[in-house]
N, C-alpha and C positions, 0 to 999 in steps of 0.2 A: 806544817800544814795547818790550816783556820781551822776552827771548832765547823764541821759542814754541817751537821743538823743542830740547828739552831731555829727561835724562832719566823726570824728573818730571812732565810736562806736564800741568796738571788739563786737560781734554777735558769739556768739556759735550755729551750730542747732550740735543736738544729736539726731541720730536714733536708736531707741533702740531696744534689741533682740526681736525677734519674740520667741514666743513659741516651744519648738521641737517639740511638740507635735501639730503644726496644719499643713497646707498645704502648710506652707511656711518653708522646712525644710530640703531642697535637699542640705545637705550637703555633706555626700559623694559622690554624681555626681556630683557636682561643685569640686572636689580636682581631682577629674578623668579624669576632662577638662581643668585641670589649675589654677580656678577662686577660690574664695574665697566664695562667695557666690551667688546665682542664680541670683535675682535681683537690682537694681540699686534702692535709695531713690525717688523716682521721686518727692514725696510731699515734702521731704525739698528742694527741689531743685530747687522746682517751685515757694514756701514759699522766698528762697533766691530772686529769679527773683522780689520779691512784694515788698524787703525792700530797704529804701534808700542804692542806690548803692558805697555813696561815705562813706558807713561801710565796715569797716576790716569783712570780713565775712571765716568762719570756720567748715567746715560740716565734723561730728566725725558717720563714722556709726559702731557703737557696736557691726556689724554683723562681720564684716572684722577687724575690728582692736580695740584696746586695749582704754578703754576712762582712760586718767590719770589726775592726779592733777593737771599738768603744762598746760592741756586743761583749766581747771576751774580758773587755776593763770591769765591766757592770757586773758578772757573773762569781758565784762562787762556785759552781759547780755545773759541766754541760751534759746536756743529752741529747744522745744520736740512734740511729740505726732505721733498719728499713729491709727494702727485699734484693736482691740479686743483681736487680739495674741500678742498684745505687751504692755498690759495692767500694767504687772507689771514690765519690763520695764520701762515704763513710769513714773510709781510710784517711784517707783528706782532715776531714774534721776532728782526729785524733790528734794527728799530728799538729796540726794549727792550734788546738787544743794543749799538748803539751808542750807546744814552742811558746807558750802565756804561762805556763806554769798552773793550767787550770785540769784539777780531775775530771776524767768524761767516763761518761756510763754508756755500755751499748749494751744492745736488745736490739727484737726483729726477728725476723723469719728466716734472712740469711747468715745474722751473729747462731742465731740458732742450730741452724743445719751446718755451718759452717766454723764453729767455734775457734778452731786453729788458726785462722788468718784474722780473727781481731784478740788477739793474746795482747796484743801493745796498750790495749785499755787498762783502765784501771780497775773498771768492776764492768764485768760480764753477765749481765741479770736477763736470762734465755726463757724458752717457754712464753708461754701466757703471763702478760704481768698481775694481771691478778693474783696471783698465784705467789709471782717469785718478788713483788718489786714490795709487797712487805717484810720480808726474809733481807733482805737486803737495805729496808730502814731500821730496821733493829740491829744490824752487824754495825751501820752505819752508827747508831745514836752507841752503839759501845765501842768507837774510836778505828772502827776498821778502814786501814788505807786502800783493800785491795779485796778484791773476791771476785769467785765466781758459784752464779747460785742459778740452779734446775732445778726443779720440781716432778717429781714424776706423774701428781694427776694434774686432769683437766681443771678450768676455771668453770665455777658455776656462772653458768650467764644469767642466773635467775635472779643472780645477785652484783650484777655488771653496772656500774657507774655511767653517771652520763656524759658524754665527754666534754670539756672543755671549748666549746664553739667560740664565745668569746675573746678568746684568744689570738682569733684572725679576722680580716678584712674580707668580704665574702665578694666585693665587687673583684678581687683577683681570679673566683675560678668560675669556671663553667657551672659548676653543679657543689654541691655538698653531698660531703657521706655520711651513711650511718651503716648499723652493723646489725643481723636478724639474728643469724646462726652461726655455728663455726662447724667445720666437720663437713662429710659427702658419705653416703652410703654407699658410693661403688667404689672400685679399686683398678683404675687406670696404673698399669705399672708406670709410666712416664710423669705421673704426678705425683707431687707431694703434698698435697693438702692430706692424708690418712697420716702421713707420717707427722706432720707439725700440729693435726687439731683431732687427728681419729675419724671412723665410720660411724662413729655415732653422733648422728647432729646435734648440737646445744644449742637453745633457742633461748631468746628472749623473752618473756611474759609481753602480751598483749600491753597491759596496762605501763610497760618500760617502752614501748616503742610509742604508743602514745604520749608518753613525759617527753623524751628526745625529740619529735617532729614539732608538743607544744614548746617546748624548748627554740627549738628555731623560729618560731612563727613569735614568740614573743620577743626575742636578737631581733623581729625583723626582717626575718630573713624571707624569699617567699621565689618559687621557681620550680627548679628541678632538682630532686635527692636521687642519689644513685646509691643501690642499697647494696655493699660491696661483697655481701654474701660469695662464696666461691659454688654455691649452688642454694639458692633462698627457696627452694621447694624439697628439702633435704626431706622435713615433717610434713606432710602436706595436712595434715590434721593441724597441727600448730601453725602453720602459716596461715590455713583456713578462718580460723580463728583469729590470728592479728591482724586480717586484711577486714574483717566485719567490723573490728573495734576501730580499725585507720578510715573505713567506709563512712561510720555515723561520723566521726572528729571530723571528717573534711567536710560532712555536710553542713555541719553545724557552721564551720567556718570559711563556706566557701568555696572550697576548693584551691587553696591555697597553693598547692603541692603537685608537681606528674613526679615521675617513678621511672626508674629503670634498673635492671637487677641484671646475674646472672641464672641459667637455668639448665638442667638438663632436659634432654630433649623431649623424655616422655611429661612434659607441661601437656603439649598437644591432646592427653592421652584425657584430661580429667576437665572436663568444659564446664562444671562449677569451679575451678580454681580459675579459669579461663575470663571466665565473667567477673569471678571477683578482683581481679588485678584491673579489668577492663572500671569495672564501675568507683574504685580510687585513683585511675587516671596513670595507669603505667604506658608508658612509649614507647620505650625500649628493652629490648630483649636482647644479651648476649648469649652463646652456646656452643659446647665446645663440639664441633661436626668433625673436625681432623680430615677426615678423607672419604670419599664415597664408595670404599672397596671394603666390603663384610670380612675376606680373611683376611685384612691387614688390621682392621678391627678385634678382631677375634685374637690375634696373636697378640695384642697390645692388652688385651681382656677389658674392651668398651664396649661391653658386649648390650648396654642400653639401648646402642642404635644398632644395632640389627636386625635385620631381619624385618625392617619396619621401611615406609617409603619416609624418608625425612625433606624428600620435597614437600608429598603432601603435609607431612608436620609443620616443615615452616609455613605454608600457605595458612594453612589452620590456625595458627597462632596469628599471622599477617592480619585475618580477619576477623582478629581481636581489637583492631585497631593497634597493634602492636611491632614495630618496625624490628625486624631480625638481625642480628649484627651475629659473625660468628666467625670461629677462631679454626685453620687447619696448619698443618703440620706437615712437611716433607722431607721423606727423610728415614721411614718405620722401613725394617726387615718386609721383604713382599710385596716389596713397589716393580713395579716393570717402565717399561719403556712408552706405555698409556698414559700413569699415574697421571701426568701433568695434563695431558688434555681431559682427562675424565673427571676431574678436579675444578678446571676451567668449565666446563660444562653442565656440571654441576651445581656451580653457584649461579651461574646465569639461571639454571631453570627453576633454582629455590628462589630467587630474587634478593639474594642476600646484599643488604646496601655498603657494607663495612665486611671486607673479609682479611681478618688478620691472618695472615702466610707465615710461617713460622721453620726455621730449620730445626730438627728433633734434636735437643741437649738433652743430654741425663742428666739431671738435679741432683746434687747429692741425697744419700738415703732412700730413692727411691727401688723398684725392684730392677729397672732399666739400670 
């Protein structure tokens, strides 16, 4: 095998398809607006940001364009991995990977949670790469063919890198991502965000999301960022505070940038965070609703929405100038023979534009 850490190193990352069949799959509304695909790699990209810089680096994403042989001639070494819809994907790229004779690294959410089914890798670098994907340059620079390396704490994100934007072609997607927090203060059994990032949210300093947005604005870049937080109000005190400091930068420059995040649904609940997303130009709003019945809530422990009207919440937020998009679920213990019309009648009276339906899986790891 080649000397791989060297100062030259070609570095392949490979993002591999997503599923059509999940959530991430707006293909014909991305050819309707131009783009090629909806979202931007953000993990390899931010993956690229973590490797020695003075490598020949090569980000192929599988979604937009074609991965060929003269990728894998070029490369001394590839990287893969991703979340749950791109399972075989990934698998895929392993194997194409060693049908070249080229080492590949996987990482992600679902090498993570799922370790046993990418064993055919050659290095398995899990968790946050902050964390694990220096552990795994030092095994490397001491000749290691093969590892697998976790880390048991979190990544400080106070000290999180800015990803590699560069590396792609921005007229392919709809939007660009960047990243606030990591973590959710509640404890849906059905989710795995507590088990892959904790209940305790880690944020990013004001002054890092301001470099990543001038970061894009100086690429050029200029539109819609989707901030892919798994709930971007986890702190509301820290977000508070990065939305005043993203407030002044877009005045100074225009307004260069709208916004769209995820959020849990007590947003509705604080109308100075309200106003502040309003006055930097957020759109859209995703939110996980799941079902409109309090004890199928209650048993599932989402116990956020209860007990509360979450019509009126989406209205409220609505008249933020903020469009609701929101995700349910069928399928939880405690459904009857309603669930589905009360479900249907629910989103009509929230006015929700975008409702993602979803059949309940158990995620590995989580309490479900």
């Amino acid at each position: 095998m080649i000397k791989l850490l060297k100062k030259r190193t070609r570095c392949l990352l490979i993002h591999p398809k997503f599923s059509p069949y999940s959530f991430w799959n707006f293909i014909e509304v991305s050819k309707i607006v131009g783009a090629k695909y909806q979202a931007a790699p953000l993990g390899l990209m931010t993956v690229a940001a973590l490797l020695p810089q003075e490598w020949e680096i090569k980000l192929i994403d599988t979604n937009v364009e074609p991965l060929l042989d003269e990728h894998f001639d070029w490369a001394d070494l590839v990287f893969t991995g991703g979340m749950l819809p791109q399972q075989i994907g990934i698998l895929d790229i392993i194997t194409l990977s060693h049908q070249r004779n080229k080492p590949v690294v996987v990482g992600g959410p679902d090498p993570t949670s799922q370790p046993h089914l990418y064993q055919s890798a050659d290095y398995l670098v899990l968790g946050e790469g902050e964390v694990t994907i220096p552990i795994f340059l030092n095994d490397l620079a001491n000749g290691s063919k093969s590892g697998e390396y976790l880390a048991a704490e979190y990544a400080d994100m106070s000290k999180a890198v800015v990803p590699r934007f560069d590396l792609i072609n921005f007229n392919n997607y709809i939007h660009l991502n960047i990243q606030f927090t990591r973590g959710c203060p509640f404890n849906c059994e059905f989710c795995d965000i507590v088990e892959l990032y904790g209940r305790k949210p880690r944020s990013k300093t004001s002054e890092q999301m301001v470099k990543e947005i001038q970061n894009l604005y100086d690429l050029n870049y200029r539109g819609h960022i989707d901030i892919v937080d798994d709930n971007f109000i986890g702190n509301k005190k820290q977000v508070k505070e990065t939305l005043r400091a993203i407030k002044e930068w877009s005045k100074l420059n225009n307004y260069p940038f709208y916004y769209g995040t995820e959020v849990s649904i007590n947003l509705a609940d604080d109308d100075e965070l309200l106003q502040l997303m309003r006055d930097v130009d957020f759109r859209l709003i995703f939110t996980g609703l799941e079902t409109p019945e309090d004890e199928v809530l209650e048993k599932v422990n989402k116990k956020i929405n209860m007990n509360r009207s979450v019509v009126e919440a989406t209205k409220k937020i609505s008249s933020y100038g903020m469009v609701v998009n929101a995700g349910f679920i069928i399928g939880f213990d405690n459904e009857n023979g309603q669930t589905a019309e009360r479900m249907n009648a629910f989103i009509q009276d929230t006015g929700i534009c975008v409702a993602m339906l979803g059949l309940m899986y158990a995620l590995p790891n989580t309490k479900l």
